[in-house]
PDB file of N, H, CA, C and O in Angstrom:
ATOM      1  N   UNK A   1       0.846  -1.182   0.000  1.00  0.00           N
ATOM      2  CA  UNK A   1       0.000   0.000   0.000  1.00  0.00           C
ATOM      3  C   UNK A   1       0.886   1.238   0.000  1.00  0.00           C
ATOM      4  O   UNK A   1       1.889   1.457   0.679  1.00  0.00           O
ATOM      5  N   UNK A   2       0.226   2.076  -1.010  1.00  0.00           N
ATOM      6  H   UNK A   2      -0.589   1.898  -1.561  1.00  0.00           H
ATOM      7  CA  UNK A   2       1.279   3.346  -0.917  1.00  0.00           C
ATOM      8  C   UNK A   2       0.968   4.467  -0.185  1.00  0.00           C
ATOM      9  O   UNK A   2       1.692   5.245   0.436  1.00  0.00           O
ATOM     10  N   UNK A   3      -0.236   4.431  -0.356  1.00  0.00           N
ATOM     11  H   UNK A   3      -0.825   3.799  -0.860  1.00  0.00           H
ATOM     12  CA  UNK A   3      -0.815   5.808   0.784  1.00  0.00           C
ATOM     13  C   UNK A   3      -0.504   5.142   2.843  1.00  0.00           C
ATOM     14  O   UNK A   3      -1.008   4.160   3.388  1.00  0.00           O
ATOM     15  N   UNK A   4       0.120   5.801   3.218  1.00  0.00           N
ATOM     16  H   UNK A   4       0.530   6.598   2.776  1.00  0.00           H
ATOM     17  CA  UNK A   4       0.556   5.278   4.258  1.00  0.00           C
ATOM     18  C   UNK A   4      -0.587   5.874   5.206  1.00  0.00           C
ATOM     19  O   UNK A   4      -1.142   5.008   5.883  1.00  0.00           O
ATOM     20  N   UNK A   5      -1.069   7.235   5.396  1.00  0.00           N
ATOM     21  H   UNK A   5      -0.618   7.939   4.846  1.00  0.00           H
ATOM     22  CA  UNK A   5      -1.977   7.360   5.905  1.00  0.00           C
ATOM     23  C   UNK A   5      -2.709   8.669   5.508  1.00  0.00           C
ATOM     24  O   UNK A   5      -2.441   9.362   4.526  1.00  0.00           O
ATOM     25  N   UNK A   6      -3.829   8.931   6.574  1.00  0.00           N
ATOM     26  H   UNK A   6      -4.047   8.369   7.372  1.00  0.00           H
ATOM     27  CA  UNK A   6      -4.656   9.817   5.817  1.00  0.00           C
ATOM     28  C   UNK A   6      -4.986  10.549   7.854  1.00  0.00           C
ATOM     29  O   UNK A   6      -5.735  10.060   8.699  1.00  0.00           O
ATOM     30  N   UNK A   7      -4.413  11.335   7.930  1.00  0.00           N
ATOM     31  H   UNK A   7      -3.804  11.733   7.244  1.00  0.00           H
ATOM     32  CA  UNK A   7      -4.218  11.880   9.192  1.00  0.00           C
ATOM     33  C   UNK A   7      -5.955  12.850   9.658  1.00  0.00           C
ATOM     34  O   UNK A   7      -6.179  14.041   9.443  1.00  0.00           O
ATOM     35  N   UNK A   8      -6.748  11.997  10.207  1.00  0.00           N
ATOM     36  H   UNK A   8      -6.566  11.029  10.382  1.00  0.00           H
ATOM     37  CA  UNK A   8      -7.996  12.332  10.756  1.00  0.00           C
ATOM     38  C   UNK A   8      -8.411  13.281  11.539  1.00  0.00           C
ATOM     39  O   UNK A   8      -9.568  13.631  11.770  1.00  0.00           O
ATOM     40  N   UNK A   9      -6.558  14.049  12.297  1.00  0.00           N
ATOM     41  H   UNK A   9      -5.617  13.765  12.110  1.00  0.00           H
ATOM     42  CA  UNK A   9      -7.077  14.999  12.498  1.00  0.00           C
ATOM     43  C   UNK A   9      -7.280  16.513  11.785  1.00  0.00           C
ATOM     44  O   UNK A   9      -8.116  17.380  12.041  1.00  0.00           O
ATOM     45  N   UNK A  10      -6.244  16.498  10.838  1.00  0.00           N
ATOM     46  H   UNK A  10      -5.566  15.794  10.630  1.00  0.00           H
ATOM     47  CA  UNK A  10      -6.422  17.330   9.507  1.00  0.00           C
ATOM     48  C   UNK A  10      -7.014  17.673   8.768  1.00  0.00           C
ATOM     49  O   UNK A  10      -7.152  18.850   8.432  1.00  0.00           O
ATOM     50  N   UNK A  11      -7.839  16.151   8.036  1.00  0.00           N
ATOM     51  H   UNK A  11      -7.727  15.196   8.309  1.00  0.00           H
ATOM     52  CA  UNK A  11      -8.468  16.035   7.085  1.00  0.00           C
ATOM     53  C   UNK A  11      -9.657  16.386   7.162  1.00  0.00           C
ATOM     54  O   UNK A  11     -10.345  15.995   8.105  1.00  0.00           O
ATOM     55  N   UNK A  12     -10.342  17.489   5.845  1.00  0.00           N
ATOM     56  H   UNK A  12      -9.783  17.807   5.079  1.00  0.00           H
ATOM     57  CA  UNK A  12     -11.604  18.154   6.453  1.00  0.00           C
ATOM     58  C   UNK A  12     -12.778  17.670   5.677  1.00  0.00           C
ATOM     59  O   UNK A  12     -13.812  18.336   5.639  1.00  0.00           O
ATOM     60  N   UNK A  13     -12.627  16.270   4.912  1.00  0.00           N
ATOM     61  H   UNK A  13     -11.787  15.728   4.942  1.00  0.00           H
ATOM     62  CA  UNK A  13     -13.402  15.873   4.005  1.00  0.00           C
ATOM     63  C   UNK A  13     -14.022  16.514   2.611  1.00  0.00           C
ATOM     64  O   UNK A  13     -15.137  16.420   2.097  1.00  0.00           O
ATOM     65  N   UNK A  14     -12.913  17.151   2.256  1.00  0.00           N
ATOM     66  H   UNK A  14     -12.007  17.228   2.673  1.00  0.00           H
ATOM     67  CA  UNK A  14     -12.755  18.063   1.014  1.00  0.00           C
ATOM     68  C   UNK A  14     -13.207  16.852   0.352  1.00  0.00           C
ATOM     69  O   UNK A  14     -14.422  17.032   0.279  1.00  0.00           O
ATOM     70  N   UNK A  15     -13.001  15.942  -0.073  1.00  0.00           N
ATOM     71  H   UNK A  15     -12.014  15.796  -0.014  1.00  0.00           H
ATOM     72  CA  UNK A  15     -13.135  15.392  -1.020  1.00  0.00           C
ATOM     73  C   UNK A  15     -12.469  15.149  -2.303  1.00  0.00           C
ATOM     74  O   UNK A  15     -12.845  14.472  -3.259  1.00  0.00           O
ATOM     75  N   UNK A  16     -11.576  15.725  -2.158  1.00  0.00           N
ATOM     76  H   UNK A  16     -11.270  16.276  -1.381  1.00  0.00           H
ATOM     77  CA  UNK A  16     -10.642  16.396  -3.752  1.00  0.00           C
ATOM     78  C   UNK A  16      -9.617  14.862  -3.978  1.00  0.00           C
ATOM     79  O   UNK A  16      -9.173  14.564  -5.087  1.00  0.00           O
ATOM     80  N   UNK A  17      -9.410  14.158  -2.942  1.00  0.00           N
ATOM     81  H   UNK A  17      -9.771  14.400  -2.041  1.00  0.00           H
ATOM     82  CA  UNK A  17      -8.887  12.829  -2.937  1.00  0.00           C
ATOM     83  C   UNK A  17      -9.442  11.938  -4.135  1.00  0.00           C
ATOM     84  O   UNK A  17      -9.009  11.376  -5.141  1.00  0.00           O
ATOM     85  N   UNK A  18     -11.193  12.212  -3.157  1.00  0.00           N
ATOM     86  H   UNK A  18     -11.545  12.669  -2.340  1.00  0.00           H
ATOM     87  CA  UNK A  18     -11.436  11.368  -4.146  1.00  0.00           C
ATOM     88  C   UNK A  18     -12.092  11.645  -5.424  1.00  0.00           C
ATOM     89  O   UNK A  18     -12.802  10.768  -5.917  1.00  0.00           O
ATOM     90  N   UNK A  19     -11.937  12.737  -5.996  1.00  0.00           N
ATOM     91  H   UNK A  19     -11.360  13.448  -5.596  1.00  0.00           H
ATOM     92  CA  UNK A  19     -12.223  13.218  -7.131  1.00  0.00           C
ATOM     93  C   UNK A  19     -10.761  13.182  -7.896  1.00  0.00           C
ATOM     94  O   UNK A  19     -11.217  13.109  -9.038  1.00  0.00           O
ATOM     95  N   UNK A  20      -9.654  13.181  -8.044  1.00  0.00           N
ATOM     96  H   UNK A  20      -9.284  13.240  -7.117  1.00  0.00           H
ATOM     97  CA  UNK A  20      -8.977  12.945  -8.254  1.00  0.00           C
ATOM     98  C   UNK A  20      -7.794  12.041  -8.608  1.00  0.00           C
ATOM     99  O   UNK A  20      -6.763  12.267  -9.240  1.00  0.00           O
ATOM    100  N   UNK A  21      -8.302  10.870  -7.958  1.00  0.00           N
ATOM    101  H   UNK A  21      -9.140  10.687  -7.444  1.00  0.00           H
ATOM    102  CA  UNK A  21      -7.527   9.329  -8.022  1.00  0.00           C
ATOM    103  C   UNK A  21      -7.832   8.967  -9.356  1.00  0.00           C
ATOM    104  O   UNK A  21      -9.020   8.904  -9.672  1.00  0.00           O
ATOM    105  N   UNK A  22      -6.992   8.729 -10.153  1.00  0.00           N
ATOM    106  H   UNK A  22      -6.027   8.780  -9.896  1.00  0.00           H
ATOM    107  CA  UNK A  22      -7.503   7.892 -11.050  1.00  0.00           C
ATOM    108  C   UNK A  22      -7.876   6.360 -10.581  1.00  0.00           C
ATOM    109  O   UNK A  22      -8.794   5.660 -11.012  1.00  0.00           O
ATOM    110  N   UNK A  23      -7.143   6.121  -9.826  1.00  0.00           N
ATOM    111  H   UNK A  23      -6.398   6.689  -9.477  1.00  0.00           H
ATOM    112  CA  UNK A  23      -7.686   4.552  -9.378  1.00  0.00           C
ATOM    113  C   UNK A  23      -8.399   4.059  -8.461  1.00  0.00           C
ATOM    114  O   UNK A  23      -8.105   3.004  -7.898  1.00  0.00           O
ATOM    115  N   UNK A  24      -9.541   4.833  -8.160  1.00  0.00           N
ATOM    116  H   UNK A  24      -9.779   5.689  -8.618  1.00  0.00           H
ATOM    117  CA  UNK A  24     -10.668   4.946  -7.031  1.00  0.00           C
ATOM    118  C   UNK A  24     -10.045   3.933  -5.938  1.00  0.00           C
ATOM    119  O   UNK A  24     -10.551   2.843  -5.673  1.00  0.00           O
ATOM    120  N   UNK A  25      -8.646   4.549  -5.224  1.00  0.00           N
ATOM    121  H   UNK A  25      -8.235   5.434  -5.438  1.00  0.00           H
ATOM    122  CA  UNK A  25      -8.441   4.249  -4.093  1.00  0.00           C
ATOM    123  C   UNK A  25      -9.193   4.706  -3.086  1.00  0.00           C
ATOM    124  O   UNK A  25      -9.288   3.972  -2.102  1.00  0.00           O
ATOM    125  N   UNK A  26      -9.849   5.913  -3.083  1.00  0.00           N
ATOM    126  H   UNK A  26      -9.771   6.509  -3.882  1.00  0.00           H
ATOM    127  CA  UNK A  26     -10.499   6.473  -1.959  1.00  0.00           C
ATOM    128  C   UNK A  26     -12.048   6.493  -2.273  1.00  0.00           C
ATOM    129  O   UNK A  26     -12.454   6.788  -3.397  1.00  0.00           O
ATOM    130  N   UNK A  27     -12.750   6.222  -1.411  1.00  0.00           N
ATOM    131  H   UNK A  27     -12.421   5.982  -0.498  1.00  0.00           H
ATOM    132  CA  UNK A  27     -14.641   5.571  -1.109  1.00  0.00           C
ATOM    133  C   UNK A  27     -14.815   7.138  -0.150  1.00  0.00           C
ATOM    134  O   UNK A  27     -14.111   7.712   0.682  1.00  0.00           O
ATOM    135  N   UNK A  28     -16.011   7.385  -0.731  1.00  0.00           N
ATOM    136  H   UNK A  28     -16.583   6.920  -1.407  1.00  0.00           H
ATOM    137  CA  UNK A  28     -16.782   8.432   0.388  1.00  0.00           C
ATOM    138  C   UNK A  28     -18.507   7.695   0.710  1.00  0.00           C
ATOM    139  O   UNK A  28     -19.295   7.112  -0.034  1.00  0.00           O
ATOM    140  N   UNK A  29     -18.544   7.971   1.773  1.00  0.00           N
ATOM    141  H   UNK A  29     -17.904   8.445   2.378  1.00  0.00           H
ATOM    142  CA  UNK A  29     -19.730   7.950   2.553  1.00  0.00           C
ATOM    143  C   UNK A  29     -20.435   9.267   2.783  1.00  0.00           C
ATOM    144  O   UNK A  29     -20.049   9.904   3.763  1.00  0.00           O
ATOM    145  N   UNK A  30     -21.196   9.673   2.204  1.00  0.00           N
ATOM    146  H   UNK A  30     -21.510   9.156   1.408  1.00  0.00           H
ATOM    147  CA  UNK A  30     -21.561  11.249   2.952  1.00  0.00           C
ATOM    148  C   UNK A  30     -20.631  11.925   2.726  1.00  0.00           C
ATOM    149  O   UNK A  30     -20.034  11.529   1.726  1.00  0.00           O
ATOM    150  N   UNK A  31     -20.112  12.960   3.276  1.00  0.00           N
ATOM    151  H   UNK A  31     -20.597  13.282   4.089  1.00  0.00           H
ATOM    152  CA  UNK A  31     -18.556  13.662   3.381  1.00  0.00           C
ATOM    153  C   UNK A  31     -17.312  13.391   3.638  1.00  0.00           C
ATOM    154  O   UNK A  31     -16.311  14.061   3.385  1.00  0.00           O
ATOM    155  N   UNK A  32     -17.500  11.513   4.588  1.00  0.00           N
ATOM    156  H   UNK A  32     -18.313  10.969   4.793  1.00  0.00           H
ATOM    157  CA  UNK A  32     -16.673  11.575   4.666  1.00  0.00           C
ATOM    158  C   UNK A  32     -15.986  10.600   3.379  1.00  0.00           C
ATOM    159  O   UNK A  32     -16.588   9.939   2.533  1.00  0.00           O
ATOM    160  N   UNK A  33     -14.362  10.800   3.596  1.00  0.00           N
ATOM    161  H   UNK A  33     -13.873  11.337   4.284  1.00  0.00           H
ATOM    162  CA  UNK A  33     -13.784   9.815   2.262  1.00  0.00           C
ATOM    163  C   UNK A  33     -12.703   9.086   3.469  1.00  0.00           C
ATOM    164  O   UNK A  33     -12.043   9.475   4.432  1.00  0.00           O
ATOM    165  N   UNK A  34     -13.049   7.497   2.590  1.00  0.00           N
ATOM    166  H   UNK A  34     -13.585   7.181   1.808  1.00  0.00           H
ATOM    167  CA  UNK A  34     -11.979   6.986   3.266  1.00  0.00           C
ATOM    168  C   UNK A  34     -11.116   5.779   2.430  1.00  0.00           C
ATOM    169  O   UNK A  34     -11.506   5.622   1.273  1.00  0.00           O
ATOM    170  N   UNK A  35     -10.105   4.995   2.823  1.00  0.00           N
ATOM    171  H   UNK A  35      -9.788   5.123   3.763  1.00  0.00           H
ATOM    172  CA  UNK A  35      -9.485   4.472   1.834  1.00  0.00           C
ATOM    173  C   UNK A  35     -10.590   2.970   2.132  1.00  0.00           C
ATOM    174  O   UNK A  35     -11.044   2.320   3.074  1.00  0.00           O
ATOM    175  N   UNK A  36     -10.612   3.003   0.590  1.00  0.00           N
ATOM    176  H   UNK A  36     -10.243   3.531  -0.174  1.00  0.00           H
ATOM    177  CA  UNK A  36     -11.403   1.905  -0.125  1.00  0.00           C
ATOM    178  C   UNK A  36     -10.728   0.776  -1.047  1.00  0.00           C
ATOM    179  O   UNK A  36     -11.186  -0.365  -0.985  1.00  0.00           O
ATOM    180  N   UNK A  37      -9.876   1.005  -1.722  1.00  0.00           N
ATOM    181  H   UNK A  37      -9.504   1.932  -1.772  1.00  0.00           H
ATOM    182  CA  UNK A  37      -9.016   0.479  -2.129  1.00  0.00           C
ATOM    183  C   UNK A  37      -7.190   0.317  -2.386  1.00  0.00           C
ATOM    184  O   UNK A  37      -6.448   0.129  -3.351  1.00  0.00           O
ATOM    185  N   UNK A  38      -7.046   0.510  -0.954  1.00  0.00           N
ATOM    186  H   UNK A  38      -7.648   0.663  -0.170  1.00  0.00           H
ATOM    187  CA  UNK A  38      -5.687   0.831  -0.678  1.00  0.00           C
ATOM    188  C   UNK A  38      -4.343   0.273  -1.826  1.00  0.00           C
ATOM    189  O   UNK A  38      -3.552   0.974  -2.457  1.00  0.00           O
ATOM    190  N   UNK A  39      -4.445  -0.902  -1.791  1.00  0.00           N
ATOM    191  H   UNK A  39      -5.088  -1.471  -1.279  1.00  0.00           H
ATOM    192  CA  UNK A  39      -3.906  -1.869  -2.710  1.00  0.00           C
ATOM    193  C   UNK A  39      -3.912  -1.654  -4.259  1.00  0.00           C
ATOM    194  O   UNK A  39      -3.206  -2.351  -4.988  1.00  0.00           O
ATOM    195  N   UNK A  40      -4.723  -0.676  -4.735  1.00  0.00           N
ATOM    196  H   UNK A  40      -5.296  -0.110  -4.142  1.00  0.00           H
ATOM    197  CA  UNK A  40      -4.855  -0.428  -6.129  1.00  0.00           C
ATOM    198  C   UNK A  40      -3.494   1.131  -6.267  1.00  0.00           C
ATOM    199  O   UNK A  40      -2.710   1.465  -7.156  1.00  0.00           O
ATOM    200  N   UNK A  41      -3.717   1.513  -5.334  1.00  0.00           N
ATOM    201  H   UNK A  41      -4.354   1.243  -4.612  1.00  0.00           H
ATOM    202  CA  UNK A  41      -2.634   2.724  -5.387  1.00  0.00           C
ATOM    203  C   UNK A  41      -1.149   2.606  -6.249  1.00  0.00           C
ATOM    204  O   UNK A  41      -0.278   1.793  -5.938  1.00  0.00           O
ATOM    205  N   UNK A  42      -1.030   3.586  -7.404  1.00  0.00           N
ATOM    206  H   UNK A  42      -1.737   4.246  -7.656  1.00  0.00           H
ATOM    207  CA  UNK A  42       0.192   3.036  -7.899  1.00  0.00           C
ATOM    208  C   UNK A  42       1.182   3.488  -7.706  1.00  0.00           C
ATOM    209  O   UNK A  42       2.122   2.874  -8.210  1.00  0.00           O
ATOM    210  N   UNK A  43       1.504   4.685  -6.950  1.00  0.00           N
ATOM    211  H   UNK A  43       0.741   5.185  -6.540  1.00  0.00           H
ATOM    212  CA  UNK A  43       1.370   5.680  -6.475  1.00  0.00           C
ATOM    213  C   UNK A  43       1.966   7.090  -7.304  1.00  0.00           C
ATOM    214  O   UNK A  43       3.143   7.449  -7.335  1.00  0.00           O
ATOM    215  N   UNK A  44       0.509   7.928  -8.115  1.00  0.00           N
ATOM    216  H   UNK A  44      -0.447   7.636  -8.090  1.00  0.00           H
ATOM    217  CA  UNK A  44       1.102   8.888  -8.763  1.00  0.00           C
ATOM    218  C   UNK A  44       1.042  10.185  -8.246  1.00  0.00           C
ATOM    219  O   UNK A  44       1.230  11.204  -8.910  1.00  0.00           O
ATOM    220  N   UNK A  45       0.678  10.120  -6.606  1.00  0.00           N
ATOM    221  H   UNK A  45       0.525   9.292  -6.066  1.00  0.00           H
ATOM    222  CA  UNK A  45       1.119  11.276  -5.779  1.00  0.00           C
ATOM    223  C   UNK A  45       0.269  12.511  -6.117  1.00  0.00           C
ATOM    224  O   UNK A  45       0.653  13.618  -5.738  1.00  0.00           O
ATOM    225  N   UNK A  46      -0.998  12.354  -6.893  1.00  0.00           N
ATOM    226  H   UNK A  46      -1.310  11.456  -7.201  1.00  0.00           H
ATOM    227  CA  UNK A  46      -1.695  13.473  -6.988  1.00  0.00           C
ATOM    228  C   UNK A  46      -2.801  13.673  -5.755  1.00  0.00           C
ATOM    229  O   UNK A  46      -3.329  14.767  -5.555  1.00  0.00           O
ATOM    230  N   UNK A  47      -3.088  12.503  -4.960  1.00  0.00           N
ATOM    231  H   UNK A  47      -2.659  11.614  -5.123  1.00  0.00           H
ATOM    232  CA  UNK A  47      -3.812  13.182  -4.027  1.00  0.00           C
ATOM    233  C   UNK A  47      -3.062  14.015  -2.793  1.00  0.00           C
ATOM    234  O   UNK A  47      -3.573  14.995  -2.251  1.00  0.00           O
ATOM    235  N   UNK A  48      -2.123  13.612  -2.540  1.00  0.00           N
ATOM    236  H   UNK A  48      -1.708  12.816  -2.981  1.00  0.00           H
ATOM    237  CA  UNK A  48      -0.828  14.182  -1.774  1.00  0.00           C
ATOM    238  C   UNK A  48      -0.565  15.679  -2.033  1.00  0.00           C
ATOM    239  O   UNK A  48      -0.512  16.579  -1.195  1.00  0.00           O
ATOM    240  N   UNK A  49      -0.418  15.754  -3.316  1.00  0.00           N
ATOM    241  H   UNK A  49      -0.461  15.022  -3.997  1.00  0.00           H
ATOM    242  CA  UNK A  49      -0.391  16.940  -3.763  1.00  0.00           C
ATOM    243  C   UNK A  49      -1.404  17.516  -3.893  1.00  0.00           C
ATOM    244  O   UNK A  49      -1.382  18.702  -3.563  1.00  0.00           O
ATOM    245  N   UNK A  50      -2.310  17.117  -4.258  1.00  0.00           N
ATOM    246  H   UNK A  50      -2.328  16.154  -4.526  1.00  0.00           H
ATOM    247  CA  UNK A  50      -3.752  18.375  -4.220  1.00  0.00           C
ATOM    248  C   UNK A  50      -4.920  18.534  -2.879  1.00  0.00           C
ATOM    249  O   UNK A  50      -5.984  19.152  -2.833  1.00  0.00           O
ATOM    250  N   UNK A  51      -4.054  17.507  -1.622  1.00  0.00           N
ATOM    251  H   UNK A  51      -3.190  17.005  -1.660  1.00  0.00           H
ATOM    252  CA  UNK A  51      -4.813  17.996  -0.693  1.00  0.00           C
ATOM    253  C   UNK A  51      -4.788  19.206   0.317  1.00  0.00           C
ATOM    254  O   UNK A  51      -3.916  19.103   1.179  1.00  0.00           O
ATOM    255  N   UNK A  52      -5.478  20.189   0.368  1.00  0.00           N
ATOM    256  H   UNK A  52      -6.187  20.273  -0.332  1.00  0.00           H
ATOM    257  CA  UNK A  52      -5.115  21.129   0.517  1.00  0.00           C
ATOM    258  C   UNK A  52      -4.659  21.177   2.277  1.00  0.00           C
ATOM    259  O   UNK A  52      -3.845  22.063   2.535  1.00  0.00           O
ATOM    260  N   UNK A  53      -5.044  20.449   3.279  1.00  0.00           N
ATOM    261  H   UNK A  53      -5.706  19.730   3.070  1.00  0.00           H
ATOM    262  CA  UNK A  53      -4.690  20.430   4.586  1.00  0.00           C
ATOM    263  C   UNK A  53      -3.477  19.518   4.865  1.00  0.00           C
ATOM    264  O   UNK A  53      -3.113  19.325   6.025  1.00  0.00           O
ATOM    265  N   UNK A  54      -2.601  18.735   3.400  1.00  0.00           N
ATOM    266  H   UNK A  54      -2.897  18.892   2.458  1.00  0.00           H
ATOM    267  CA  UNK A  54      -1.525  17.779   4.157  1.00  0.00           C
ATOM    268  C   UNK A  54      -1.812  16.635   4.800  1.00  0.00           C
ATOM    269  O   UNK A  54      -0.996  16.016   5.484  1.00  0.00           O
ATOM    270  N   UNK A  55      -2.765  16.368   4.643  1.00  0.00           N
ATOM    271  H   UNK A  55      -3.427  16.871   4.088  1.00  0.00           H
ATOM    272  CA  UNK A  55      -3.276  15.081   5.519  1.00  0.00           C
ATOM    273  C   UNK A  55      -3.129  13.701   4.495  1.00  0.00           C
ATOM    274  O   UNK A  55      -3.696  12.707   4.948  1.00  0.00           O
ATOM    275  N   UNK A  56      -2.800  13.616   3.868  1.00  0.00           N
ATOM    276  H   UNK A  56      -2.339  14.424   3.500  1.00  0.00           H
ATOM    277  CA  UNK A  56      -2.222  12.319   3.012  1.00  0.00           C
ATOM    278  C   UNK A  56      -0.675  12.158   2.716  1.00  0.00           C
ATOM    279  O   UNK A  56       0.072  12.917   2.098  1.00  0.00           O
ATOM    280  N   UNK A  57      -0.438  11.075   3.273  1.00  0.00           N
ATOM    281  H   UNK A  57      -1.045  10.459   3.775  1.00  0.00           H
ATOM    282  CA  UNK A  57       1.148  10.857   3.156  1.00  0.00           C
ATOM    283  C   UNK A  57       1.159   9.352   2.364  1.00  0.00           C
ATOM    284  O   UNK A  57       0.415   8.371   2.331  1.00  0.00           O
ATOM    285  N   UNK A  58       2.599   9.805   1.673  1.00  0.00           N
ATOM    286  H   UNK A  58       3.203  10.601   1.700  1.00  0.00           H
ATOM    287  CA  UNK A  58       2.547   8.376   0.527  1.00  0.00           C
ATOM    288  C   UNK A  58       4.160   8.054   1.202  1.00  0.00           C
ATOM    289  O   UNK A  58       5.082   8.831   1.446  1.00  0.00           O
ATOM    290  N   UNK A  59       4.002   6.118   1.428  1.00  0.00           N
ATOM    291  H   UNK A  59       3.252   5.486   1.230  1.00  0.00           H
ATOM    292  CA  UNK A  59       4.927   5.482   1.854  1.00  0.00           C
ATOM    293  C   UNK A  59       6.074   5.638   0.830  1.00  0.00           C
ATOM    294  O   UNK A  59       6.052   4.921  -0.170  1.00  0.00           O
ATOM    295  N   UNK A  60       6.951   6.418   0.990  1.00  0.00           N
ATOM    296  H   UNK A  60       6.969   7.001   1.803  1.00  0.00           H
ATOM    297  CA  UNK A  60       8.105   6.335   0.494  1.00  0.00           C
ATOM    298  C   UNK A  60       9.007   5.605  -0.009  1.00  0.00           C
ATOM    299  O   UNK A  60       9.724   5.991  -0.932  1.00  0.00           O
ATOM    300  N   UNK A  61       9.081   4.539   0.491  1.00  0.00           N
ATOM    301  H   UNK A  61       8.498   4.225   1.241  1.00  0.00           H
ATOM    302  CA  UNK A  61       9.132   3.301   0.604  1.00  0.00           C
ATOM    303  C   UNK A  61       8.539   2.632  -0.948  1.00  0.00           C
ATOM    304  O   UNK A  61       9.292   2.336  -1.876  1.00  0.00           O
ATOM    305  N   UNK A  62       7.458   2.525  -0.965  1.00  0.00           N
ATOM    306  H   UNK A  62       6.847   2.766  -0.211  1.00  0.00           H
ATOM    307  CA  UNK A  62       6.631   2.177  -2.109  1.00  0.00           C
ATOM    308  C   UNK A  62       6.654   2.873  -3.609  1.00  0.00           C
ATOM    309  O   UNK A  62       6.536   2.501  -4.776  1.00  0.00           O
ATOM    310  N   UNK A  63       6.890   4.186  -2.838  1.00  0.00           N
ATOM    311  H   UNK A  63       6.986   4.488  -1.890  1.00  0.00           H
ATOM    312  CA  UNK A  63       6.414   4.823  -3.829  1.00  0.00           C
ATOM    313  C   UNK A  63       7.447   5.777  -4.588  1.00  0.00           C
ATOM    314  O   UNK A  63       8.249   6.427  -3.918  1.00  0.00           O
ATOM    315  N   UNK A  64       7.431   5.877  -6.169  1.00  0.00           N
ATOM    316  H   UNK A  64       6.780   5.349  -6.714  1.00  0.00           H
ATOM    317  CA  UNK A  64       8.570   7.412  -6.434  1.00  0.00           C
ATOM    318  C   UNK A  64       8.457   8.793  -6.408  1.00  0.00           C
ATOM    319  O   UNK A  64       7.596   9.511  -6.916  1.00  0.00           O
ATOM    320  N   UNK A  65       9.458   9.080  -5.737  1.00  0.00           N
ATOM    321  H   UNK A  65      10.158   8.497  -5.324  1.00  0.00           H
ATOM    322  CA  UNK A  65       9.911  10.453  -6.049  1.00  0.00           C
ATOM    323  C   UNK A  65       9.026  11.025  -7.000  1.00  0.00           C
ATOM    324  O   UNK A  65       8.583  10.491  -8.017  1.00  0.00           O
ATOM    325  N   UNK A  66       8.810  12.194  -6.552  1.00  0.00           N
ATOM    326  H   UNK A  66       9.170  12.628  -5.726  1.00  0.00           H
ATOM    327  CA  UNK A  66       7.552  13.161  -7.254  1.00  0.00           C
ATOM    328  C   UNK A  66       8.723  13.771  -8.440  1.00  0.00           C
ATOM    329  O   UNK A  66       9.696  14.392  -8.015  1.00  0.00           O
ATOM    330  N   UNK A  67       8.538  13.529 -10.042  1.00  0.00           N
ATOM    331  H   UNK A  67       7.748  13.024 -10.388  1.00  0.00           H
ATOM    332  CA  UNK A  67       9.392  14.016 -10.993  1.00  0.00           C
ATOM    333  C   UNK A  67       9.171  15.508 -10.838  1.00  0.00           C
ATOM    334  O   UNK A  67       8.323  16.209 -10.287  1.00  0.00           O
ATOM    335  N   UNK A  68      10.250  15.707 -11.531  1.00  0.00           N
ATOM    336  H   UNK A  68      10.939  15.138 -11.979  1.00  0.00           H
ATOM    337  CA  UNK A  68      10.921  17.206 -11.101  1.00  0.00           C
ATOM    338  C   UNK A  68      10.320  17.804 -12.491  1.00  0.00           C
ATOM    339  O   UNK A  68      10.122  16.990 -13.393  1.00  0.00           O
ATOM    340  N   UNK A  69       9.994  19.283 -12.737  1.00  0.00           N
ATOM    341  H   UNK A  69      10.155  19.944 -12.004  1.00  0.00           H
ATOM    342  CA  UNK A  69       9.811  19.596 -14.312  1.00  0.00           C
ATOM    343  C   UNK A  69      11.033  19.612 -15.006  1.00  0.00           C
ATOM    344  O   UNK A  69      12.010  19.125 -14.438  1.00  0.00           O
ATOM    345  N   UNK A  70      11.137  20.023 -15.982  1.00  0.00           N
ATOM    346  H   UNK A  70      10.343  20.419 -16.443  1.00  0.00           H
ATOM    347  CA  UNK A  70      12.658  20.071 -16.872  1.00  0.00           C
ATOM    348  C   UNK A  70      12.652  21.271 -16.913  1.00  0.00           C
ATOM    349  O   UNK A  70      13.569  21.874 -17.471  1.00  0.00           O
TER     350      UNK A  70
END
């Protein structure tokens, strides 16, 4: 799994996670969103990046380095 976590006290249920995954890792209920398909993550670091409170961290470990522009 690449998303290592999703920090609950941060996270304000923007939603932008899960509008954004291409690989419907993240499930919402109502407002809230939570991980639904952890295991599908490939990890292309766009929810990381477009969440606006920081509350998604990607296992490093798993996952690459965010490419640099040229």
């Amino acid at each position: 799994m690449a998303i290592r976590d999703i920090d609950r006290v941060k996270c304000n249920d923007c939603g932008r996670c899960y509008l954004i995954c291409p690989m419907d890792v993240f499930g919402k209920v109502g407002r809230r969103v939570y991980l639904s398909n952890p295991e599908d993550c490939m990890p292309c670091y766009l929810c990381e990046i477009d969440c606006p409170v920081d509350a998604i961290t990607i296992d490093a470990e798993r996952g690459r380095p965010i490419p640099l522009p040229y």
